[in-house]
N, C-alpha and C positions, 0 to 999 in steps of 0.2 A: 562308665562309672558316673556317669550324669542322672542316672535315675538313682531317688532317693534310697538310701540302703542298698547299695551297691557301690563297696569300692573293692581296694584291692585282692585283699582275699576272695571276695565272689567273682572278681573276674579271672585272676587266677587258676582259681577252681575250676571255674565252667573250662576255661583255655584247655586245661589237664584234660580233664574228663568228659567234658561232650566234644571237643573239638579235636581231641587225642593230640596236640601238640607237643611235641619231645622233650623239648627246653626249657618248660614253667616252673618255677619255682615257689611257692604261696611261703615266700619266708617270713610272714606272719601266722602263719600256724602254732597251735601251740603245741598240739600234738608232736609236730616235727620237731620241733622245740625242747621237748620234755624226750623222745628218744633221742636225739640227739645230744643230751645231757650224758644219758645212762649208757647209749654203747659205745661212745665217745671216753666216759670220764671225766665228765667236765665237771670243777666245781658248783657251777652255774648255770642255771638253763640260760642257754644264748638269746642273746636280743635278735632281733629281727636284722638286724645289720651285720653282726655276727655270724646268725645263719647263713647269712647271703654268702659272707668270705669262704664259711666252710662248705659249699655249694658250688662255688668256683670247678673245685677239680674234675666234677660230674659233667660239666659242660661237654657235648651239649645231648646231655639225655637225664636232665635233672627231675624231669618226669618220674623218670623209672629209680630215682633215686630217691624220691618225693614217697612213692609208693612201698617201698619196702622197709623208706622206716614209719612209714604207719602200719604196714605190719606189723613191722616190729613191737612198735608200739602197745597194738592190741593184741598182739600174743602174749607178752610183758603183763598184761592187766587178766587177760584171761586167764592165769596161773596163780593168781591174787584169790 
């Protein structure tokens, strides 16, 4: 995260997805964010610390937990 335009979310990211790490969690997405509101029921889209708490129980494969609610997500929008 030392180079400019890159902090947590893009490393995050990359960790997910080029490096297939199991455990990463980008709880600054906001995608994850926004599903996580809707299949949840939450009054509120979660804050990034928030997400984290509710991220806990997936340890340690929040990758794969990462992934299906941005499915989620974009299947949610592609019915819109």
């Amino acid at each position: 995260m030392q180079v400019k335009g890159i902090g947590a979310w893009s490393a995050d990211v990359y960790l997910l997805m080029a490096m297939r790490r199991a455990d990463i969690w980008p709880a600054g997405d906001l995608a994850l964010a926004v599903a996580a509101k809707e299949l949840f029921g939450l009054e509120h889209r979660p804050s990034p610390d928030e997400l984290e708490r509710i991220a806990q129980q997936w340890r340690p494969v929040r990758a794969v937990a990462a992934r299906m609610l941005w499915q989620f997500y974009l299947a949610k929008r592609a019915k819109s």
